[in-house]
C-alpha positions as CSV (number, residue, x, y, z in Angstrom):
1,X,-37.1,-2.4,-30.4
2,X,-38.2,-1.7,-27.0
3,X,-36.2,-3.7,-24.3
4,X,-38.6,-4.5,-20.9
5,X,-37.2,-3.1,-17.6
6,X,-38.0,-6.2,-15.9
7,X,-37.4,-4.8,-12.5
8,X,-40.4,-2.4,-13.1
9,X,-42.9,-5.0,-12.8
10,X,-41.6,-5.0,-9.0
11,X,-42.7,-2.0,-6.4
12,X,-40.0,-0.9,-4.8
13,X,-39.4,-1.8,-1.1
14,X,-38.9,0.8,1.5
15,X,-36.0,0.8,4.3
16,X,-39.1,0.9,6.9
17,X,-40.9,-2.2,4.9
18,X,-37.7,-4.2,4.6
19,X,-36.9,-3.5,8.6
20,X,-40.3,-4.7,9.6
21,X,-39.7,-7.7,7.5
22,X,-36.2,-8.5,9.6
23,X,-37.8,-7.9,13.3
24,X,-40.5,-10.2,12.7
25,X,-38.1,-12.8,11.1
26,X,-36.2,-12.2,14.4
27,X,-39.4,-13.0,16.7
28,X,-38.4,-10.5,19.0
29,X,-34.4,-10.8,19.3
30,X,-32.8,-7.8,19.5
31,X,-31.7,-6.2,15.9
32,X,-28.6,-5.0,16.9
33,X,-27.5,-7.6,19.4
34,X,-28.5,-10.0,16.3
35,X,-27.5,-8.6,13.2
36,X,-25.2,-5.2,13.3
37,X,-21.8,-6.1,13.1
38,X,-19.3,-4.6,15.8
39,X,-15.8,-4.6,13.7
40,X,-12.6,-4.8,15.3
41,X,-11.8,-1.6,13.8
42,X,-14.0,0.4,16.1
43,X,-17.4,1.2,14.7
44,X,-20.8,-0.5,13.9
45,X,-21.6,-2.1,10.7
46,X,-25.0,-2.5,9.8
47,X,-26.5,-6.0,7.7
48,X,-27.6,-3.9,5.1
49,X,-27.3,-0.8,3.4
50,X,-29.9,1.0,0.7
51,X,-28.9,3.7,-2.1
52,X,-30.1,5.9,0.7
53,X,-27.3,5.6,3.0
54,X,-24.8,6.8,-0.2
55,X,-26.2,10.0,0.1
56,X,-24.3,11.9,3.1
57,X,-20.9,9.9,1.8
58,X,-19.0,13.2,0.7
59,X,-16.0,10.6,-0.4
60,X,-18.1,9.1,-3.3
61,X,-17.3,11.6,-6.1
62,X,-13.6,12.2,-5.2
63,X,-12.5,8.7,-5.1
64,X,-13.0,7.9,-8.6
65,X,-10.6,10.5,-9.9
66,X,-7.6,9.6,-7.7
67,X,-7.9,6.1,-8.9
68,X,-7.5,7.3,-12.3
69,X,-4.8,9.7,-11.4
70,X,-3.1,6.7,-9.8
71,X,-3.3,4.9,-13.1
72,X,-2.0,7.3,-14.7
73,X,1.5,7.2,-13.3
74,X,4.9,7.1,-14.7
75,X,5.5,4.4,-16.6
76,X,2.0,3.0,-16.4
77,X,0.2,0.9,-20.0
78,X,-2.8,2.0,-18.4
79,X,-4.9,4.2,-20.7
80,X,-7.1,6.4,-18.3
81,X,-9.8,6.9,-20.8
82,X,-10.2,3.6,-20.9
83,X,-10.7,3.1,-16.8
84,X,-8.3,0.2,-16.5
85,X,-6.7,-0.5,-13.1
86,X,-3.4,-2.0,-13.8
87,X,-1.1,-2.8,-11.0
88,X,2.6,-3.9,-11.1
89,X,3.1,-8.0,-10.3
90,X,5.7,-7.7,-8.0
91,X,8.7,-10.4,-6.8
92,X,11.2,-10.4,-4.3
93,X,14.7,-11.8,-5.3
94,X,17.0,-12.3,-2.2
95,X,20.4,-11.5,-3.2
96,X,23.5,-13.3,-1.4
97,X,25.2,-13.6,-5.2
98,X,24.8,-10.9,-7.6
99,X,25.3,-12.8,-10.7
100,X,23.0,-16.0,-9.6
101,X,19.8,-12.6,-8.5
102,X,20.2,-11.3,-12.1
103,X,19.9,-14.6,-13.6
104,X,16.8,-15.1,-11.4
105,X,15.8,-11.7,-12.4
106,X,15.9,-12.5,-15.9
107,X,13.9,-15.1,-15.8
108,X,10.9,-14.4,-14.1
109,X,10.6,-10.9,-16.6
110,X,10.4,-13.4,-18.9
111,X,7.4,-15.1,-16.6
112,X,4.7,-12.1,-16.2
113,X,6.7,-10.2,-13.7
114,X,7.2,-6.3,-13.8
115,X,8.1,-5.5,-10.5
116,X,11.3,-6.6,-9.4
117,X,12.0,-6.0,-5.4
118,X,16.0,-6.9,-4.4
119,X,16.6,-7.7,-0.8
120,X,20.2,-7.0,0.0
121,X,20.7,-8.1,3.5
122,X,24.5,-7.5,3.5
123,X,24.7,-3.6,2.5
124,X,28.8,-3.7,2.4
125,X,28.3,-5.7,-0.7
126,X,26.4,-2.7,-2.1
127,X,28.9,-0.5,-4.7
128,X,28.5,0.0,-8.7
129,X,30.4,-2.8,-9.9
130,X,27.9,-5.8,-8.1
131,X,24.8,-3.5,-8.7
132,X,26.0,-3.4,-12.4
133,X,26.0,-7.1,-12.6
134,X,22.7,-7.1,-11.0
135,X,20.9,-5.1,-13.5
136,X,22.7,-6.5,-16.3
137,X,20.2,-7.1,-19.2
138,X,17.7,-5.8,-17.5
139,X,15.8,-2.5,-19.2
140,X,14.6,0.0,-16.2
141,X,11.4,0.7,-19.1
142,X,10.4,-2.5,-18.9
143,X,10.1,-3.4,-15.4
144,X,10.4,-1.3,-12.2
145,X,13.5,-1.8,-10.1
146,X,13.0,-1.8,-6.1
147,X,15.8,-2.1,-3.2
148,X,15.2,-3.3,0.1
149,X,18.4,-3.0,2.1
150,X,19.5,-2.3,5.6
151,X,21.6,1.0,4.8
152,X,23.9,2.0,1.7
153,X,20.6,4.3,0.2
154,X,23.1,6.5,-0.6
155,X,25.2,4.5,-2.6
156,X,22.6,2.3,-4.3
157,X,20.9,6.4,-5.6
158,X,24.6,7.2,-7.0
159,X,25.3,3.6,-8.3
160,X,22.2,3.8,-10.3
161,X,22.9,7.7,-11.6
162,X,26.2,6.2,-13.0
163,X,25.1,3.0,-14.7
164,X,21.9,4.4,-16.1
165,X,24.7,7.3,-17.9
166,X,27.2,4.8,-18.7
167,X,24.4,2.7,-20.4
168,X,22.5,5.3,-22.3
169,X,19.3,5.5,-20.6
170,X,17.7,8.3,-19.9
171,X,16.8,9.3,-15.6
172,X,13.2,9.4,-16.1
173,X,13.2,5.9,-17.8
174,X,13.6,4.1,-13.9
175,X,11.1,3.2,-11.8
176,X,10.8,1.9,-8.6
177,X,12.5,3.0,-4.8
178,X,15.0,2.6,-2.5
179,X,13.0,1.3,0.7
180,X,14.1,4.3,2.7
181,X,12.4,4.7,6.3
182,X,14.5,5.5,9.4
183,X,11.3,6.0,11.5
184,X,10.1,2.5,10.8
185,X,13.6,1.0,11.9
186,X,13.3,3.3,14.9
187,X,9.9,1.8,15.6
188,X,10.6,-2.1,14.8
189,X,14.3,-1.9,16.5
190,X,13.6,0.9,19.0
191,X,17.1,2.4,18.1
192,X,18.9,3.8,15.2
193,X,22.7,3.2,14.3
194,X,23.1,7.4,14.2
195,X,21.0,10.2,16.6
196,X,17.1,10.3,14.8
197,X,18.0,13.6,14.3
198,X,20.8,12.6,11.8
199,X,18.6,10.2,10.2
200,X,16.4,13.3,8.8
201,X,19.1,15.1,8.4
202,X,20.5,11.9,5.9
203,X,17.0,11.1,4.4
204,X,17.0,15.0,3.2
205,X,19.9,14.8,1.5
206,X,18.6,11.4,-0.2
207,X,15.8,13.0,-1.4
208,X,17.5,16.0,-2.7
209,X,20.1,13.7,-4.7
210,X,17.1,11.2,-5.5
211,X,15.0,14.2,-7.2
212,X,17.2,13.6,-10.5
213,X,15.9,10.5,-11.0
214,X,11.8,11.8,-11.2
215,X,9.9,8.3,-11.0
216,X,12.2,6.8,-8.3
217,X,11.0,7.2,-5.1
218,X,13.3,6.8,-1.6
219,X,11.2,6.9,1.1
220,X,9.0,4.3,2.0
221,X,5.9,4.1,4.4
222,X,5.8,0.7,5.8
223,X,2.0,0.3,7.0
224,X,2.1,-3.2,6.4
225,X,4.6,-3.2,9.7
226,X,1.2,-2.1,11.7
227,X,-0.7,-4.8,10.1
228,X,2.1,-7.7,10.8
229,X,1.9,-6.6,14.4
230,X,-2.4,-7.0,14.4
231,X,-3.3,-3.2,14.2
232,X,-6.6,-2.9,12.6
233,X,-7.4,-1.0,9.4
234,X,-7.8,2.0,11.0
235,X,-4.7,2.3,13.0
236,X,-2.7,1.0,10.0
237,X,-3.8,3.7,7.7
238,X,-3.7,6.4,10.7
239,X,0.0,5.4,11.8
240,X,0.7,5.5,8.5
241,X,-0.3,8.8,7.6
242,X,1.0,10.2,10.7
243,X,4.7,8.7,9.8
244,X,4.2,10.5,6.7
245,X,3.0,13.7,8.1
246,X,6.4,13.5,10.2
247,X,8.9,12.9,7.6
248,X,6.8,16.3,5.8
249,X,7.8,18.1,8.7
250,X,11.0,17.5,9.5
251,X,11.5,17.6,5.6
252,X,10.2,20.9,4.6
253,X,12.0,22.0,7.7
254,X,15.0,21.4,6.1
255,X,14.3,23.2,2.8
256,X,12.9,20.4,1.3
257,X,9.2,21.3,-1.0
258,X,6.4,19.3,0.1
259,X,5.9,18.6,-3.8
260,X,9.4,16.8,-3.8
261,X,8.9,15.1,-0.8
262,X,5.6,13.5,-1.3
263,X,7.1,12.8,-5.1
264,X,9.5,10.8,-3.4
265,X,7.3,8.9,-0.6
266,X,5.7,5.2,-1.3
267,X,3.1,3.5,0.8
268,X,3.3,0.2,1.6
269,X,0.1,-1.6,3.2
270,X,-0.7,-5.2,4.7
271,X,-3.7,-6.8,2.9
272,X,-5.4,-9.4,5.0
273,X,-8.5,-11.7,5.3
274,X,-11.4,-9.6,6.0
275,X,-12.0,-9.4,2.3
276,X,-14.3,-6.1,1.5
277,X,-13.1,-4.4,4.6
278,X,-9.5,-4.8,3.3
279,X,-11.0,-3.1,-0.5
280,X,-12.3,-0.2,1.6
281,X,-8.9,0.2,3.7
282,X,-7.1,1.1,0.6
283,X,-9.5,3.1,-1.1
284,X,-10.2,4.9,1.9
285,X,-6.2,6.1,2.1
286,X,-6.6,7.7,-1.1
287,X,-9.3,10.0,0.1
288,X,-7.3,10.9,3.5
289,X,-4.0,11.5,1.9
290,X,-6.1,13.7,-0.6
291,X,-7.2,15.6,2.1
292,X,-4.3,16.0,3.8
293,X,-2.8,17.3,0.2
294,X,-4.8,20.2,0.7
295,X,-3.1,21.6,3.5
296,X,0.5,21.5,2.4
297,X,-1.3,23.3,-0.7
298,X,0.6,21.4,-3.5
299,X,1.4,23.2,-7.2
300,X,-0.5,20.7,-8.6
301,X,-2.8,17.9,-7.0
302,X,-0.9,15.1,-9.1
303,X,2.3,16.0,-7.5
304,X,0.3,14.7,-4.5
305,X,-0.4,11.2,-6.1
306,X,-0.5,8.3,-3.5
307,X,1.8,5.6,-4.8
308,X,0.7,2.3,-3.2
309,X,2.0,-1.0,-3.0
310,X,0.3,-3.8,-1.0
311,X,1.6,-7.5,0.1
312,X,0.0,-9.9,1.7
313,X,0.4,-10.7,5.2
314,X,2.7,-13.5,6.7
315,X,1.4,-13.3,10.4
316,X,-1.8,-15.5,10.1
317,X,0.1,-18.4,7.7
318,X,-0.7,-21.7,8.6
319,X,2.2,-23.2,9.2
320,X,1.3,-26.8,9.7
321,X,-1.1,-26.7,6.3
322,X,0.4,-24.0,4.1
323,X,-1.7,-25.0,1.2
324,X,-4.8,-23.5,2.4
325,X,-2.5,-19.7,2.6
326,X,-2.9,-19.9,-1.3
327,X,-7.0,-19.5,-0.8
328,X,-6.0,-16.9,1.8
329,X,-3.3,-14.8,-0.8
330,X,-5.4,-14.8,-3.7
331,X,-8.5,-13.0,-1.6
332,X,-6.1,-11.1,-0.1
333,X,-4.9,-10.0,-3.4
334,X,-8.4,-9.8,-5.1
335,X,-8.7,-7.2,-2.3
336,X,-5.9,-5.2,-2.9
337,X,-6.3,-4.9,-6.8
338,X,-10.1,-3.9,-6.1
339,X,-8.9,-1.4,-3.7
340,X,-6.6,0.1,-6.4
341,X,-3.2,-0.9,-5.4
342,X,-0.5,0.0,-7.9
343,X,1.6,-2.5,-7.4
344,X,1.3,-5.9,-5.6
345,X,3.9,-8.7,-3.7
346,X,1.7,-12.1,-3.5
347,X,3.7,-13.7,-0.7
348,X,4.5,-17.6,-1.9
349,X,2.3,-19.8,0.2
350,X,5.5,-21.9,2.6
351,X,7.2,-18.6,3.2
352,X,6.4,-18.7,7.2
353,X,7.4,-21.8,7.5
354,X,10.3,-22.4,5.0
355,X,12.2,-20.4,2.3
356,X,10.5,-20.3,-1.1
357,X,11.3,-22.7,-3.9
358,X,10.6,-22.4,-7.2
359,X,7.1,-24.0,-6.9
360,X,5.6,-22.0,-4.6
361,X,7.2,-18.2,-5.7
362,X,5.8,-19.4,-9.7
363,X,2.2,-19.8,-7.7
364,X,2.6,-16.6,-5.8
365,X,3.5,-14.8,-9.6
366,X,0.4,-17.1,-11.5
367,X,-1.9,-16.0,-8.9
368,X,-1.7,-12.5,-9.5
369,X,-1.1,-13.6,-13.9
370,X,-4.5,-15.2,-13.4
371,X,-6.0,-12.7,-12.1
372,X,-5.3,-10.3,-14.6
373,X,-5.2,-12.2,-17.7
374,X,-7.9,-14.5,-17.0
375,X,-10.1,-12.7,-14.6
376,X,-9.9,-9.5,-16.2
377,X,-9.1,-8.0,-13.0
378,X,-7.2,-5.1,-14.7
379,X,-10.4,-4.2,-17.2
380,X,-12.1,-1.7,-14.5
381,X,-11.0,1.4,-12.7
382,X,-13.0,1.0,-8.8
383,X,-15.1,-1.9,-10.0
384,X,-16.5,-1.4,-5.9
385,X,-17.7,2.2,-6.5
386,X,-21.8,2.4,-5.9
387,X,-21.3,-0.5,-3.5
388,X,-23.8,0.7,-0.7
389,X,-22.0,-1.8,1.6
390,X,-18.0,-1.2,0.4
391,X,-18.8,2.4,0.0
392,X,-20.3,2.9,3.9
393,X,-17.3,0.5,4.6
394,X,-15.0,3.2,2.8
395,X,-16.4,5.9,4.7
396,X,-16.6,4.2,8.0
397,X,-12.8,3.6,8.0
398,X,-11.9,6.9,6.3
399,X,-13.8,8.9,9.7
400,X,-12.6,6.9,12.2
401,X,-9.2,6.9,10.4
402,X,-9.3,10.7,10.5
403,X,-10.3,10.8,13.9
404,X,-7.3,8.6,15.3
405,X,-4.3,10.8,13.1
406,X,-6.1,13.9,14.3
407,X,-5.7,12.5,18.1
408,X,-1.8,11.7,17.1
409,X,-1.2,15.2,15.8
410,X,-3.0,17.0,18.9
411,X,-0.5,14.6,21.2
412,X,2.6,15.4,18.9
413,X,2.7,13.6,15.8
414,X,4.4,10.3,15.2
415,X,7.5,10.5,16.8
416,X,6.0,11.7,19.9
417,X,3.7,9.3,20.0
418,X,6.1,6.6,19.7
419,X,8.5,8.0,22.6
420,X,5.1,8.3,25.0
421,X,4.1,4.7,24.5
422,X,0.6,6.2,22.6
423,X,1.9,3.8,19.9
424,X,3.0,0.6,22.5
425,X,-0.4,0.7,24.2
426,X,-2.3,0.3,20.5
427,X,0.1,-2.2,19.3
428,X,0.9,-4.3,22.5
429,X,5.0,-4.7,22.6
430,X,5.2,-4.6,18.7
431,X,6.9,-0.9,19.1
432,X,9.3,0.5,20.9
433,X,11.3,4.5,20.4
434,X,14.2,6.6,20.9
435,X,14.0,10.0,22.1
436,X,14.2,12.5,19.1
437,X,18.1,14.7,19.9
């Protein structure tokens, strides 16, 4: 049976047909005054774009494949012959009492969650006897295990060597990080409790002793610090890959491989409301950091995997109506699953005006649930590739991204850039820095 191509019974349009079309709907207003869209990230955006304007896009065919490679990772139920994008649904449990976090632990595993983020704001609490209670019950195969605490990396790596040996599981069996990133708390507190120089010196040797754990990663890239302080796409990403492109460095400087440091390195970007732009932001970092895997030459490219976790941002809550954040989160993380995120924290919708209860941090989890189970948002690998608009989007920010971290290199890289004010006068008073000794 012969199916009708009903499309064929339509003459194609050209580019030059449908612009005449605009300009005389437009009576004589200026096209681009009227229509092209001047983004706050730096470049033109034109209304409309035609299968055409794909063809100079060198990104198109290499995005794809590091999408799959991305979910392919350790630990992933993704089948990448299949194409599906799954990400990691991601909670944070604040932990004043060890025993009363595991409990909560426990029972949101049982409630969708696979990701579990622990925020330890009191790190002389941190030794093996209150991490042990912590992780009671809790199989490191079965969910990823993440620390956020203001020191005590060290001790939280060696903790988890020991109770992972006492308990019979084996090293490659936990997933997850310890949020490492002394340049971050140089940039956010514009000081460091040791020299920055003895920072590096202690985030080597963290690496080093964290390499015997090979799917745990301890050192984080916090982009989503640029976003909180109103960077734009582009200086998020740059910044970002700059930090990174200074811990490599002062790393391999210190007899450190680049394949074990980037094996070791997490990303960790902002996702906000400008819906598609925010889709091309992250799939326009996995292009740059593949390009700047080919300079440090890696064994293999996979060693050179971008792992990527996204949260939503906090700074542009409504406070007075924080029902309406929940319309805001779930774009927000429509736009990070699309982009290809890996994992995902869903902030719960009172959390800039209040701490969470239950209610809200069950609709923060049930957004993302419904998204995946309901929507079938984890059915399609790149569901935005061929996108004339998301892919010139992806491009767009991918060039102008490039063009900002090259600027940073020629002035120094990151750190430099931070002690000279290059980052202050991008970000307003949002950074500060202390003189590399």
């Amino acid at each position: 049976m012969k199916h009708e191509k009903l499309f064929e019974n339509f003459p194609p349009v050209s580019t030059d047909e449908w612009m005449a079309k605009i300009n005389a709907d437009l009576r004589g207003a200026d096209f681009r005054e009227k229509l092209v869209w001047n983004s706050r990230e730096g470049f033109e955006v034109m209304p409309f774009y035609r299968e055409e304007d794909l063809k100079h896009l060198s990104h198109v065919d290499r995005i794809l494949p590091l999408i799959l490679r991305s979910n392919a990772r350790e630990g992933s139920s993704a089948d990448p012959g299949q194409g599906a994008a799954q990400w990691l649904v991601r909670q944070d449990i604040k932990v004043d009492d060890y025993t009363e976090a595991n409990s909560k632990a426990l029972n949101v595993l049982m409630k969708g969650i696979d990701s579990l983020g622990f925020i330890i704001d009191d790190p002389e609490t941190i030794n093996e006897e209150n991490l042990s209670v912590l992780l009671e019950g809790i199989d490191p195969a079965g969910a990823e295990i993440n620390f956020l605490s203001n020191g005590k990396a060290r001790e939280i790596i060696a903790s988890l060597k020991s109770i992972l040996q006492k308990k019979g599981y084996h090293p490659s069996s936990l997933r997850g990080a310890v949020e490492a990133d002394p340049l971050g708390r140089l940039m956010a507190n514009g000081t460091l409790c040791l020299p920055v120089k003895d920072g590096l010196d202690y985030l080597a040797s963290l690496t080093l002793e964290t390499i015997e754990l090979p799917s745990y990663r301890n050192l984080q890239i916090n982009g989503s610090r640029f976003t909180n302080a109103g960077c734009s796409a582009v200086q998020e990403l740059a910044f970002s890959f700059s930090m990174a492109v200074e811990y490599l460095s002062h790393l391999t400087d210190r007899g450190l491989t680049a394949d074990d440091i980037v094996s070791k390195i997490r990303f960790s970007f902002g996702t906000g409301k400008d819906y598609f732009m925010e889709i091309a932001k992250l799939r326009a970092a996995r292009v740059i950091w593949d390009v700047i895997a080919d300079y440090y030459q890696p064994h293999g490219k996979s060693n050179f995997r971008m792992e990527m976790h996204t949260v939503t941002k906090i700074w542009n809550d409504n406070v007075a109506d924080p029902y309406i954040n929940m319309l805001r989160t779930q774009t927000e993380a429509m736009s990070a699953i699309l982009g290809g995120t890996d994992s995902l924290t869903v902030h719960p919708f009172d959390i800039a005006a209040c701490p969470p209860d239950e209610f809200s941090e069950r609709m923060a989890r049930n957004q993302q649930l419904i998204l995946r189970e309901e929507s079938w948002f984890g059915k399609v690998a790149d569901p935005s590739a061929g996108s004339y608009y998301i892919e010139n989007l992806t491009s767009l920010i991918a060039d102008n991204t490039w063009k900002l971290f090259l600027d940073m290199e020629k002035a120094g890289g990151f750190l430099e850039a931070l002690n000279s004010g290059f980052l202050k006068s991008h970000m307003g008073n949002a950074v500060t820095g202390e003189t590399l000794k």
